[in-house]
C-alpha positions as CSV (number, residue, x, y, z in Angstrom):
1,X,13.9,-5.1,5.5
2,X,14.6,-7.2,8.3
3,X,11.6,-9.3,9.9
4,X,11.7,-7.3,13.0
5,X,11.2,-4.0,11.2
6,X,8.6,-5.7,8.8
7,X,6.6,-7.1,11.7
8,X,6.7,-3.1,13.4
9,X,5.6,-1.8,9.8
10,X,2.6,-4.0,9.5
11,X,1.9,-3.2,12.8
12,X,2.4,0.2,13.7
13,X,0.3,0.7,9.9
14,X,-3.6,2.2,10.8
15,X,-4.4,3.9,7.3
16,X,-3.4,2.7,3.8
17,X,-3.7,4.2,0.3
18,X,-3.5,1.3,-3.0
19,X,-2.7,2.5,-6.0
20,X,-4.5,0.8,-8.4
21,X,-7.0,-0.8,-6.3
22,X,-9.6,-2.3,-8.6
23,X,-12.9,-3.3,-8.5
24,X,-12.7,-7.0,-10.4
25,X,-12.6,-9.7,-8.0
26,X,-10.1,-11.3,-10.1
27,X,-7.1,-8.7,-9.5
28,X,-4.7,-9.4,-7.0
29,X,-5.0,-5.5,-5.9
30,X,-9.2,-6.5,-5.2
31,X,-7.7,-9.4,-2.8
32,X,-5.2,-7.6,-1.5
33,X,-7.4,-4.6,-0.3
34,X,-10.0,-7.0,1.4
35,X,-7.1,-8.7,3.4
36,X,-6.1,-5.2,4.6
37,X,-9.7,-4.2,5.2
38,X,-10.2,-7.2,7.4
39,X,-7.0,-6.7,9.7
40,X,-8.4,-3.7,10.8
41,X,-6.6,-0.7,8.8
42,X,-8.3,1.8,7.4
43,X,-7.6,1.3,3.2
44,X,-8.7,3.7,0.8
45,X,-8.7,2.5,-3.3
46,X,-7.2,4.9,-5.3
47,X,-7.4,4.5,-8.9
48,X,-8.8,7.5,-11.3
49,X,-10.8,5.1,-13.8
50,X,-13.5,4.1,-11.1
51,X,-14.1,7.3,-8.9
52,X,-17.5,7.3,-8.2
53,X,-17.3,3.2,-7.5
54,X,-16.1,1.8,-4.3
55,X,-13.7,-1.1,-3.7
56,X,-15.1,-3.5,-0.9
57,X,-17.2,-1.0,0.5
58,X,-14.9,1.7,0.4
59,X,-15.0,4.8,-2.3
60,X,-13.0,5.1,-4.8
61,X,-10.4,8.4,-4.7
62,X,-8.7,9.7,-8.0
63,X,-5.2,10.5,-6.0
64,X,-2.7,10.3,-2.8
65,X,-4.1,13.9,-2.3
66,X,-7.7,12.9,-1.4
67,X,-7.0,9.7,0.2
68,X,-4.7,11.2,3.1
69,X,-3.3,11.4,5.3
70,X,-1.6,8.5,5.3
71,X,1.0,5.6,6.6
72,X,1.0,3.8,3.9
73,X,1.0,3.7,0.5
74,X,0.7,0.2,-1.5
75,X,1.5,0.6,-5.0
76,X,-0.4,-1.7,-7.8
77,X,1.1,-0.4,-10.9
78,X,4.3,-1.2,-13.6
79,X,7.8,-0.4,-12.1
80,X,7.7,2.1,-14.9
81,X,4.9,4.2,-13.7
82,X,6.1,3.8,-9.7
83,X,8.7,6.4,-9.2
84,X,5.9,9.0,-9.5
85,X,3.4,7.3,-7.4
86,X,6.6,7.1,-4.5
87,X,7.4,10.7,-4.5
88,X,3.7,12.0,-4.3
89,X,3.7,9.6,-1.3
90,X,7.1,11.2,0.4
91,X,5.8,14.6,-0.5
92,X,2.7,14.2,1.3
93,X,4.3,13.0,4.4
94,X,3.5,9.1,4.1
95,X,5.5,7.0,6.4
96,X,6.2,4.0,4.4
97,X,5.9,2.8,0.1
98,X,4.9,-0.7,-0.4
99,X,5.8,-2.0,-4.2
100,X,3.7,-4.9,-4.7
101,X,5.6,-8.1,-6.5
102,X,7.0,-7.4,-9.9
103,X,7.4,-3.8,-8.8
104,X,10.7,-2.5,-8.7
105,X,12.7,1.0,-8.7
106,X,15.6,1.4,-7.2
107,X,15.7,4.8,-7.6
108,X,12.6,5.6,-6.7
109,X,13.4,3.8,-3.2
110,X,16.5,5.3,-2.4
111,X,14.8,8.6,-3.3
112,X,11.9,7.7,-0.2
113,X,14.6,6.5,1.8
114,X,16.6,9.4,1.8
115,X,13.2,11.2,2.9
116,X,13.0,9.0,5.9
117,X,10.3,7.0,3.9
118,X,10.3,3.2,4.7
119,X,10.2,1.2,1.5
120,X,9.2,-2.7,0.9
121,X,10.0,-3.6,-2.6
122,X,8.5,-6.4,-4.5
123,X,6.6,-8.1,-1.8
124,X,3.0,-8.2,-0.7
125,X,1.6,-7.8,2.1
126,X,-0.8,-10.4,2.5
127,X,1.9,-13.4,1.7
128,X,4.6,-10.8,4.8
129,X,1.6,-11.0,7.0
130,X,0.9,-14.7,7.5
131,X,5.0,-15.5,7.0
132,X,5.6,-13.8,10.0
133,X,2.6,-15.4,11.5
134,X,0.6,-12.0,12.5
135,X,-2.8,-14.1,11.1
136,X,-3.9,-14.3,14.7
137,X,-3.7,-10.5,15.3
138,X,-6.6,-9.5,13.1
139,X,-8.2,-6.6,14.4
140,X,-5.0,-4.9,15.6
């Protein structure tokens, strides 16, 4: 994806789902979320081991279903485990898949992209954000 396109995703984004959002500070999905949080978008944690807990303020949904509808989805799990996670996303209607780093498959993109699905693979969106300089947007 070109920087053009990245910049309209990031942009024209309002509500995100993250699969495997977690609740330990430590995890990159915890930072990842709060970034999100504080540009403005409306993030919902999905992750079915801590439903009933919330993620930065926010609760905690067991699946895509409850957490729609939705623009994005930003996937936290193995490349292994994605596919499925990509095509719950196209089926309900999400506009765009985010793999996070270390997430890749292929299939699974060319799959949402024949959908009409946007896909960003193995990138993250906090380090796409401040490369293409969008740090003074917060708030969008």
């Amino acid at each position: 994806m070109d920087d053009v396109r990245m910049r309209e995703l990031l942009l024209g984004t309002r509500r995100i789902a993250v699969v495997g959002a977690s609740d330990r500070v430590d995890r990159p999905s915890h930072g990842v979320f709060g970034f999100l949080l504080d540009r403005g978008y409306d993030v919902v944690p999905v992750n079915p081991t801590l439903v009933g807990k919330e993620v930065h303020g926010r609760p905690v949904v067991a699946g895509l279903e409850a957490a729609g509808p939705l623009d994005m989805v930003d996937v936290f799990r193995r490349s292994a485990e994605a596919g499925a996670v990509v095509d719950e996303a196209v089926r309900l209607g999400a506009r765009s898949v985010w793999l996070q780093l270390g997430v890749v498959d292929e299939a699974a993109a060319a799959r949402a992209r024949a959908a009409g699905v946007q896909v960003v693979m193995d990138r993250c969106p906090v380090i796409e954000w401040r490369r293409l300089g969008l740090l003074a947007l917060i708030g969008h």
